[in-house]
C-alpha positions as CSV (number, residue, x, y, z in Angstrom):
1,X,-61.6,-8.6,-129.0
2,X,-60.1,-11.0,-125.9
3,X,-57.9,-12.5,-128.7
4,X,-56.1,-9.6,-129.5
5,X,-53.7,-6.8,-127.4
6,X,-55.0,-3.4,-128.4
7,X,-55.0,-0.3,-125.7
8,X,-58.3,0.1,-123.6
9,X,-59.4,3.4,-126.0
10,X,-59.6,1.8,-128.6
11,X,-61.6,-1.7,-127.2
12,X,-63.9,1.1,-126.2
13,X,-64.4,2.6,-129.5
14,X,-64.8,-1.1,-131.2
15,X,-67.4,-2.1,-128.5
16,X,-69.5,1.1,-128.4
17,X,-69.7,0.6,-132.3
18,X,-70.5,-3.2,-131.8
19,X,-73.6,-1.9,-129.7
20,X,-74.5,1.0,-132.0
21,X,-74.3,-1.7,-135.3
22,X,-76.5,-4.2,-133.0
23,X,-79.4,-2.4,-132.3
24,X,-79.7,-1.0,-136.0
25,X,-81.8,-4.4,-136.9
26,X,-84.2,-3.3,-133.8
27,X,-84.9,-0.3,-135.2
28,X,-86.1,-1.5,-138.6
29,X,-88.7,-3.7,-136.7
30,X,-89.9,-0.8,-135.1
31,X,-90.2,1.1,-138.0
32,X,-91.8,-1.6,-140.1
33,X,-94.2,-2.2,-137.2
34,X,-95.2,1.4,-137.0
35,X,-95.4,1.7,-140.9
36,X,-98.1,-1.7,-140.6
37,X,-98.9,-2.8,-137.4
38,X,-101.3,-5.3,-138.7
39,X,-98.2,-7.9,-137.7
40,X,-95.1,-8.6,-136.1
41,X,-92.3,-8.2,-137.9
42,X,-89.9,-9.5,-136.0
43,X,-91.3,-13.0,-137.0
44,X,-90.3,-14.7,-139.6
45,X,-92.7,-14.2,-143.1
46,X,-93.3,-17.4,-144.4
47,X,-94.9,-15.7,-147.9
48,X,-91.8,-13.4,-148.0
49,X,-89.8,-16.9,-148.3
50,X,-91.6,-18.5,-150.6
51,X,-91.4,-16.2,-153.3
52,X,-87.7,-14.3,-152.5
53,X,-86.0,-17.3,-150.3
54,X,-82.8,-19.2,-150.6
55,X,-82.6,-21.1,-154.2
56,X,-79.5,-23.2,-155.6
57,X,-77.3,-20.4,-156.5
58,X,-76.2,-22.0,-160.3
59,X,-73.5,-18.4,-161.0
60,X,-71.6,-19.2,-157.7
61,X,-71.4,-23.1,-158.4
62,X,-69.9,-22.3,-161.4
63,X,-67.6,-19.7,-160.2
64,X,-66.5,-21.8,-157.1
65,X,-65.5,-25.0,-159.8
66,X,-63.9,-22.7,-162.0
67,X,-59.8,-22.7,-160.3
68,X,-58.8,-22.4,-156.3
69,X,-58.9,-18.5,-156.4
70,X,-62.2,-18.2,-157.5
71,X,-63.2,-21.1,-154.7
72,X,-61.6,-18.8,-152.3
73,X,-62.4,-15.3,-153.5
74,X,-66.2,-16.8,-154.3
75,X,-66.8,-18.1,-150.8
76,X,-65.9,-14.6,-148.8
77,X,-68.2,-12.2,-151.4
């Protein structure tokens, strides 16, 4: 926000909302963690990557060949 000239209301409004947006992800640990407490699930889940992690993405290779507006629409989905 230091980049850009806006009035002091509404720098207020964008950081309060910055802070609400942040702690959302805090709150679904402690939900998960009261749901099962058996483990912290604030730690990564090594299982959970195994079988749902990152794999070569073969659709958005293709799409990202295809011409320079699909490169650059592709990249920001």
């Amino acid at each position: 926000m230091a980049h850009f000239e806006t009035d002091c209301e509404w720098r207020y409004f964008l950081a309060e909302h910055a802070g609400t947006e942040a702690g959302h992800g805090w709150g679904y640990f402690r939900q998960a963690n009261a749901m099962d407490p058996s483990r912290d699930h604030s730690k990564p889940d090594p299982e959970f990557d195994r079988q749902y992690g990152p794999s070569p993405r073969t659709e958005l290779h293709r799409i990202t060949k295809r011409d320079c507006l699909s490169y650059i629409y592709s990249d920001n989905l």
